[in-house]
C-alpha positions, 0 to 999 in steps of 0.5 A: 849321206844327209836324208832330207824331208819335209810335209806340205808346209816344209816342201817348198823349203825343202825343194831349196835345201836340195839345191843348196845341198847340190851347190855344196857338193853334198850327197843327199836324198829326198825322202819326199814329200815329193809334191805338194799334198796339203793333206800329208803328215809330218810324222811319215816323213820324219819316221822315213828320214830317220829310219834311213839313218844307218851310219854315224857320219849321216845327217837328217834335215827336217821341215815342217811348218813349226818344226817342232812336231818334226823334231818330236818324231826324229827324237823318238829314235834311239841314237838321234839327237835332233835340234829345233833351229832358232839361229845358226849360233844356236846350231853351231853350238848344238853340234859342236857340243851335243852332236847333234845328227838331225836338224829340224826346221821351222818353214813358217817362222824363219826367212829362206836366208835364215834356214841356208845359214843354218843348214850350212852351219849345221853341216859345216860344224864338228862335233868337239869331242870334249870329255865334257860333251862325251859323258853327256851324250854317254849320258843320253845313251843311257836313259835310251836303253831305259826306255 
């Protein structure tokens, strides 16, 4: 399942991720905002996404205008890796080497065709279960107990 959110300066993104994610033939859920609020916050929507995050296999899409404070939040969960996206290279290998679940957007600095070549890298690529890559998330997994 892929969980999809944004706030105000994500929302209009987001309503074009979910018709991409429809013309892909993926299983998605909008976990809101569900209409334009200019008052909302990123934090209730990232929080929902990620909560929602049950099975290994799921992913999480999330906008907001910078994407950073989307990323922060996602990346408070144990067992989420989220990654700020700045090209669909750098996503590529965010999930190839990283296994990254969540990808963060940032609306107001990347062009509607920008964030459909990133969404879809970021869906399209395996994680590539080197040794290397394992032991690192391994890694990870251990300061999150510590925390």
């Amino acid at each position: 399942m892929i969980y999809l959110t944004a706030d105000h300066l994500g929302f209009a993104l987001k309503e074009k991720i979910k018709q991409w994610l429809t013309e892909w033939g993926y299983d998605h859920e909008d976990m809101g905002a569900f209409e334009l609020d200019p008052t909302d916050d990123y934090p209730i929507y990232a929080k929902k996404v990620t909560e929602s995050m049950v099975k290994p296999e799921d992913r999480g899409i999330l906008v907001c205008g910078s994407g950073v404070g989307a990323d922060v939040v996602a990346n408070k969960f144990d067992g989420i890796r989220s990654g700020l996206a700045i090209s669909k290279e750098q996503i590529r290998a965010a999930r190839n080497d990283d296994n990254i679940n969540v990808l963060a957007l940032a609306s107001n600095f990347i062009s509607e065709e920008e964030a459909k070549e990133i969404v879809k890298t970021f869906l399209d690529t395996e994680f590539a279960e080197e040794e290397r890559f394992n032991r690192r998330l391994k890694e990870v997994s251990e300061i999150e107990k510590k925390n």
